[in-house]
N, C-alpha and C positions, 0 to 999 in steps of 0.2 A: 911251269904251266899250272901251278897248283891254284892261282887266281880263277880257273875256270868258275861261272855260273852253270848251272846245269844245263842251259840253253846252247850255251858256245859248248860247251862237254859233247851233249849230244850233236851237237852237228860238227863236230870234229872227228866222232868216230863213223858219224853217216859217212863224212869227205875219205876216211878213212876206208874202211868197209867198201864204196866205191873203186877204190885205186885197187883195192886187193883183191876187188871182183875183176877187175881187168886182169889185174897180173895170175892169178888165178883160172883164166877162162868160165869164168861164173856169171849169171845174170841176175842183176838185185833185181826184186820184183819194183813197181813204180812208187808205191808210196813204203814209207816205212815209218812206223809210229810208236809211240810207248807200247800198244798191246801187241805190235806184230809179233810171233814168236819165234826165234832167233833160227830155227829149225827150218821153218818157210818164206826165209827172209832171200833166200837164193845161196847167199855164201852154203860151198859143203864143209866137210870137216877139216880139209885142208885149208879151205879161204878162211876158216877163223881160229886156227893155229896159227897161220899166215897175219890177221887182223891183233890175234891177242901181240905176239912179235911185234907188230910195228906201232902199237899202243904203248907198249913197253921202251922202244926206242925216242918216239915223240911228246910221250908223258912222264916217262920216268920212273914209271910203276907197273908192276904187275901182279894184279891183285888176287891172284888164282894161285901162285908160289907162297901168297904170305897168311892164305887159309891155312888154319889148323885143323877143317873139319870142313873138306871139299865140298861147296856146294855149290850147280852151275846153276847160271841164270835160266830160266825158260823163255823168257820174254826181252823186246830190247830195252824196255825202260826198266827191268830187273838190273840188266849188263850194264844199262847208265849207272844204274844206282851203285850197283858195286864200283865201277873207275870213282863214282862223285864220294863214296865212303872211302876208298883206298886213299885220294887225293887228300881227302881232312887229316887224314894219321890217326 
C-alpha cells in the first residue's frame, strides 16, 4: 500500500479511525481535518491503540516502534504526515 497519495492515506485512516470508533464504542466528531487534534477527534486512548493496530495490519507499517526519539503527533495531518513518511522508508 506504499503507492498511497496523501489524499487516499488520509482517507484510509479516516475509513479507519471510523471502524475503530465503532469497534471501540467512541464517537468521531463530524468533520475531521488536517488541524483537528487527534485528542478532540473522539477516538480515546484505547480507539488509537486500537487504530495505530489496525494501520499496522492494513499498511504494513508502524511508525511509532520505528521512532528512535518518541514523538506523538498533536494533530491529524501531523498523524498523516508520520504514516505518508514511514510509507516512503
Amino acid at each position: 500500500m506504499s503507492d498511497l497519495n496523501r489524499t487516499e492515506l488520509a482517507q484510509t485512516i479516516l475509513d479507519t479511525m471510523s471502524n475503530v470508533a465503532v469497534i471501540a464504542d467512541c464517537t468521531l466528531i463530524d468533520t475531521i481535518t488536517d488541524e483537528t487534534v487527534l485528542l478532540q477527534s473522539g477516538l480515546d486512548s484505547l480507539g488509537f491503540a486500537m487504530l495505530v493496530a489496525q494501520l499496522e495490519e492494513d499498511l504494513g507499517i508502524d511508525p511509532f516502534s520505528e521512532m528512535q526519539l518518541a514523538v506523538y503527533p498533536r494533530t491529524f495531518g501531523e498523524f498523516t504526515a508520520l504514516y505518508a513518511s514511514a510509507l516512503k522508508g
